[in-house]
C-alpha positions in Angstrom: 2.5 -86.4 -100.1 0.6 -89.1 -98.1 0.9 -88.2 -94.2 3.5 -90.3 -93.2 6.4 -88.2 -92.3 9.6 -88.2 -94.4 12.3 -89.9 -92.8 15.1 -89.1 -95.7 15.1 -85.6 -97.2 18.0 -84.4 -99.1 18.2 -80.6 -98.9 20.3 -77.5 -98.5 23.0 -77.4 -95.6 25.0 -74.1 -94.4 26.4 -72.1 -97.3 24.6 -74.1 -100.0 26.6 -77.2 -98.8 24.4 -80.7 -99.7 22.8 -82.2 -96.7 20.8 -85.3 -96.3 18.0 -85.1 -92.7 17.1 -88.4 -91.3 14.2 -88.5 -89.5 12.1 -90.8 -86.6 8.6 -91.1 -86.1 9.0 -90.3 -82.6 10.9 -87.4 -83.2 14.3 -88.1 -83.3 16.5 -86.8 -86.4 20.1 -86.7 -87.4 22.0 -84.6 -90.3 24.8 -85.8 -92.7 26.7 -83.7 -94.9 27.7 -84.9 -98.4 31.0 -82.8 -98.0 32.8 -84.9 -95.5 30.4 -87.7 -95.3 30.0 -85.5 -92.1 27.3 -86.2 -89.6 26.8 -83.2 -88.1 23.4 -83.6 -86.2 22.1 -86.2 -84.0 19.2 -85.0 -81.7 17.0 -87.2 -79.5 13.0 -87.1 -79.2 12.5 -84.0 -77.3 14.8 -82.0 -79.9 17.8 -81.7 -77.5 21.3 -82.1 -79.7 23.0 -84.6 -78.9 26.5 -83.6 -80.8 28.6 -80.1 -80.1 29.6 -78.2 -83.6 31.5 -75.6 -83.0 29.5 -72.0 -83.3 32.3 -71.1 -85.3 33.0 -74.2 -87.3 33.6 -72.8 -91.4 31.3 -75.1 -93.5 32.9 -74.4 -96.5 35.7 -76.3 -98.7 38.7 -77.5 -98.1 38.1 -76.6 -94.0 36.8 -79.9 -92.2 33.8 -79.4 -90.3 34.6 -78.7 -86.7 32.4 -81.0 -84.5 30.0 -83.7 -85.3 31.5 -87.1 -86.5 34.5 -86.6 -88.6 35.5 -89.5 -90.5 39.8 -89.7 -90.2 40.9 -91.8 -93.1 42.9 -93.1 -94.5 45.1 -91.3 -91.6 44.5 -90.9 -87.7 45.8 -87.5 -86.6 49.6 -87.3 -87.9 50.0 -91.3 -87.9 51.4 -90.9 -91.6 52.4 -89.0 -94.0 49.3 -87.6 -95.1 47.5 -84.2 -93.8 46.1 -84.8 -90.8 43.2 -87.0 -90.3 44.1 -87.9 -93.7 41.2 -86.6 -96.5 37.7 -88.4 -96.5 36.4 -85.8 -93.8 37.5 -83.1 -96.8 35.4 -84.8 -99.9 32.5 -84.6 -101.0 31.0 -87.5 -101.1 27.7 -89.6 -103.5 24.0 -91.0 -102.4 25.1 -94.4 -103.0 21.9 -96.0 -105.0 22.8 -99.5 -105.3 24.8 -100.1 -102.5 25.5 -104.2 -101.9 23.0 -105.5 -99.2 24.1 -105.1 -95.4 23.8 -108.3 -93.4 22.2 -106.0 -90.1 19.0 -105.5 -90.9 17.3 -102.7 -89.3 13.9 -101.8 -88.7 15.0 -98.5 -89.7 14.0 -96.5 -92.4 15.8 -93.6 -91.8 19.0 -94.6 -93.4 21.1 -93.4 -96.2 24.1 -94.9 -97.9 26.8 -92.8 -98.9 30.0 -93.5 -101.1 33.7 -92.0 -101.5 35.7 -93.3 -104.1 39.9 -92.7 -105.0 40.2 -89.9 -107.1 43.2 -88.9 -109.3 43.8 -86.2 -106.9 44.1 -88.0 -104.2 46.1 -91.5 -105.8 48.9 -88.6 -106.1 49.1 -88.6 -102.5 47.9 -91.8 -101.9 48.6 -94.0 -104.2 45.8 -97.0 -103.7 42.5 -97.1 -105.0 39.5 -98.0 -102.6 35.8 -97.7 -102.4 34.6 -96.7 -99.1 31.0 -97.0 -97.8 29.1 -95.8 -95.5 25.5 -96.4 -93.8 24.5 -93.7 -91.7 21.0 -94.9 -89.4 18.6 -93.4 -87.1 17.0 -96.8 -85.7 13.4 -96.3 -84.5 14.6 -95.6 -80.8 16.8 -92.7 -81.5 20.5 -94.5 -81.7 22.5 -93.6 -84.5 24.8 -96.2 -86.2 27.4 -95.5 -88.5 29.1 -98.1 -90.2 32.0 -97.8 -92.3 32.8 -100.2 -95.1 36.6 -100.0 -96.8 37.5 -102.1 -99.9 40.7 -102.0 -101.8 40.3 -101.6 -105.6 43.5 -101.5 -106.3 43.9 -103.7 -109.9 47.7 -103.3 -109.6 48.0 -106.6 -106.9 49.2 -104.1 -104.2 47.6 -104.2 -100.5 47.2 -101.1 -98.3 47.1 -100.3 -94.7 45.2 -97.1 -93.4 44.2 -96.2 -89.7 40.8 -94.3 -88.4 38.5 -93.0 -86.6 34.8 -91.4 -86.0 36.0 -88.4 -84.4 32.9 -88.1 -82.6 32.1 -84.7 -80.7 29.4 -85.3 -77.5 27.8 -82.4 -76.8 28.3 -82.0 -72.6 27.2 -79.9 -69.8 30.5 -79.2 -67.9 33.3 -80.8 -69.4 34.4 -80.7 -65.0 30.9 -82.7 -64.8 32.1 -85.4 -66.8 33.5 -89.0 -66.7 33.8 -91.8 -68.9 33.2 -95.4 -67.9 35.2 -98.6 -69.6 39.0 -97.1 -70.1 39.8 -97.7 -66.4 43.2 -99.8 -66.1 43.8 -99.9 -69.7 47.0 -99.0 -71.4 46.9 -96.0 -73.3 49.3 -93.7 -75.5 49.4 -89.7 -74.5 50.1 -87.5 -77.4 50.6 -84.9 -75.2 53.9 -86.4 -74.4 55.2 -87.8 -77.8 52.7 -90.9 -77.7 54.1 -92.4 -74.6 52.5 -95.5 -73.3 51.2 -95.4 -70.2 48.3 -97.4 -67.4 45.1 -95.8 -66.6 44.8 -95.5 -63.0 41.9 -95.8 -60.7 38.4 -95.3 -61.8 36.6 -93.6 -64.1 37.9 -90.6 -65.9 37.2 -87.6 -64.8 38.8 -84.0 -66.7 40.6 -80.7 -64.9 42.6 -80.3 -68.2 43.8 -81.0 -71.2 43.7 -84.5 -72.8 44.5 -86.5 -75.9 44.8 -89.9 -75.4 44.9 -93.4 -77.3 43.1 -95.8 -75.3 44.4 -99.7 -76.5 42.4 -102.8 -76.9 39.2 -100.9 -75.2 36.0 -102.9 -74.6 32.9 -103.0 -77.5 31.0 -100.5 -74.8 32.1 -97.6 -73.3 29.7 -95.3 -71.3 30.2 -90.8 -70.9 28.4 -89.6 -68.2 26.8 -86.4 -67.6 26.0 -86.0 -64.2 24.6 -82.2 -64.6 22.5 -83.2 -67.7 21.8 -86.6 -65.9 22.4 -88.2 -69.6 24.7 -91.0 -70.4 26.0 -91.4 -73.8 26.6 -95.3 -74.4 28.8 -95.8 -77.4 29.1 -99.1 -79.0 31.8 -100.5 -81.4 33.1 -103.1 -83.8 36.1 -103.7 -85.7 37.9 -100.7 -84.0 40.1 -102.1 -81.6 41.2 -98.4 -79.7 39.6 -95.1 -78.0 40.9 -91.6 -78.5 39.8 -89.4 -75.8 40.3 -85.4 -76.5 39.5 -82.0 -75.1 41.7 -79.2 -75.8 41.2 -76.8 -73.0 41.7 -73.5 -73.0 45.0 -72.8 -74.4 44.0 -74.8 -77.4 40.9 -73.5 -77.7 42.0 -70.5 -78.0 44.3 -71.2 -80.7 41.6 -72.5 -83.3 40.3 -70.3 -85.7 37.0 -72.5 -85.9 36.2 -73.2 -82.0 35.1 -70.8 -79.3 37.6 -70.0 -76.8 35.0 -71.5 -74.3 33.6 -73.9 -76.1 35.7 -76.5 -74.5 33.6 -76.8 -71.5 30.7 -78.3 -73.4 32.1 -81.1 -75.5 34.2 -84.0 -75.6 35.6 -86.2 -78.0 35.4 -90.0 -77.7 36.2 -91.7 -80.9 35.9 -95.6 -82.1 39.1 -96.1 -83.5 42.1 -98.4 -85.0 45.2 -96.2 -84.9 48.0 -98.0 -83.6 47.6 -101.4 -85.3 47.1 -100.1 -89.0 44.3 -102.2 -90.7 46.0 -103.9 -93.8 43.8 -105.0 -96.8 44.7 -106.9 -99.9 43.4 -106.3 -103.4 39.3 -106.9 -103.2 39.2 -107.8 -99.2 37.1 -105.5 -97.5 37.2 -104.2 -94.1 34.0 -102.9 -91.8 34.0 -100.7 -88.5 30.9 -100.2 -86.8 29.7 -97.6 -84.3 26.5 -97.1 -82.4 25.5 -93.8 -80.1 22.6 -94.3 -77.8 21.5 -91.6 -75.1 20.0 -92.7 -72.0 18.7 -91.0 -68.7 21.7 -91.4 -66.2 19.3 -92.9 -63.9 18.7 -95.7 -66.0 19.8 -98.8 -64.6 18.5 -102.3 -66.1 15.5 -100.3 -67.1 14.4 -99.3 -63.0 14.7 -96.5 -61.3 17.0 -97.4 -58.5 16.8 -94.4 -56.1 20.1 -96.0 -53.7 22.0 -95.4 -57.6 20.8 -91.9 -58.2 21.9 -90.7 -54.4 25.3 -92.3 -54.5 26.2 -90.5 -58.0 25.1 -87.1 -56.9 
């Protein structure tokens, strides 16, 4: 062992379950689960997490993982036929060896590719056969960048549409504490009344109860403040045109097996998604969806410490 410190160890998760731990040199480190393809750890420098996993979530087969970044393919939620969120988050997935080079080239060496391939199970449900990729990185700073590569295999001439989503799971304060920035006056669909489409009003969005909504044609950036924790999560994305936006509240909460009945106070989901425009690909196209979490002081504006900002958003 020279000194250097390992920044990919694959290792034993919860209940024997396959892990893989990235790790920075300046301390950062994130954790990915083979079953699922399931980040399920993402914590900055000083050792804080970054994600919210449920204290109750069941790591064991066929259960998804409750918190963390759950990958929804090849079906958003009950956009389909399929179970819901489709059934990559419920496979286990390979160490991809030879995966074909990435054009982003990161400093990083605290990356490892994973791969999910069709299996005769699933073609009974789903009849296409696809090869989907994944990079998960820790770049030197701390950010974490997943990106998602889906091509279709299929030798029979057909093409296939699927939607997604990172169901990404921010580990908050006080959900009351909490707003996100960049969905203002969009149009958005509320599946809390049968996927209606509606305008976001005013500013940014604050929560008092529940919500599960489909943001539309959001910006590449959107920001989730915590003022009590004075951290901002900055989530950047590519090739995944929409925002879902969901807390259960309490009622809900209560109602899952595999999340506190509390719990809902200290997370929020913000996902990178394309759910209501279904992404079609023919025989050998490929399709790619990035995303890329970065935490930041709240206080952080253009790299000063502006004292007139920090006032006006206590």
């Amino acid at each position: 062992m020279t000194s250097e410190k390992v920044h990919v160890e694959v290792c034993k998760g919860v209940n024997g379950l396959d892990k893989v731990v990235l790790r920075e040199i300046r301390g950062s480190s994130a954790e990915v689960y083979l079953y699922g393809g399931h980040v399920t750890s993402w914590k900055n420098d000083h050792g804080e997490e970054l994600l919210f996993v449920s204290s109750k979530a069941i790591f064991k087969p066929p259960k998804a993982i409750r918190g963390g970044i759950p990958i929804c393919f090849p079906q958003f939620s009950n956009h389909g036929s399929l179970e819901p969120h489709g059934f990559a988050r419920n496979r286990v997935w390979s160490i991809d060896s030879e995966p074909p080079p990435f054009p982003l080239n990161s400093s990083s060496k605290a990356f490892i590719d994973l791969i999910l391939k069709s299996s005769e199970e699933d073609l009974k449900t789903w009849p296409h056969s696809f090869e989907f990729r994944l990079r998960v990185t820790l770049g030197p700073g701390g950010d974490l960048m997943l990106i998602s590569r889906i091509r279709n295999t299929n030798t029979d001439g057909k093409a296939f549409s699927f939607t997604f989503a990172y169901h990404t799971y921010f580990s908050v304060s006080d959900i009351s504490e909490v707003r996100v920035e960049g969905l203002e006056t969009l149009d958005y669909l509320d599946n809390l009344q049968n996927k209606e489409r509606f305008t976001e009003q005013g500013d940014a969005i604050t929560f008092e109860s529940e919500v599960d909504k489909i943001y539309l044609s959001t910006p590449t950036k959107i920001a989730i403040l915590d003022h009590e924790k004075k951290r901002t999560f900055v989530l950047r994305k590519d090739g995944l045109p929409d925002a879902v936006v969901w807390n259960p509240w309490d009622k809900k909460a209560k109602a899952m097996a595999d999340f506190g009945d509390e719990e809902y106070k200290h997370m929020l989901c913000v996902e990178a998604a394309a759910v209501e425009k279904a992404i079609t690909l023919k025989p050998g196209e490929e399709w790619r969806g990035r995303q890329e979490l970065s935490a930041v002081p709240s206080s952080y504006c253009s790299g000063q410490l502006d004292p007139r900002r920090v006032l006006q958003s206590t």
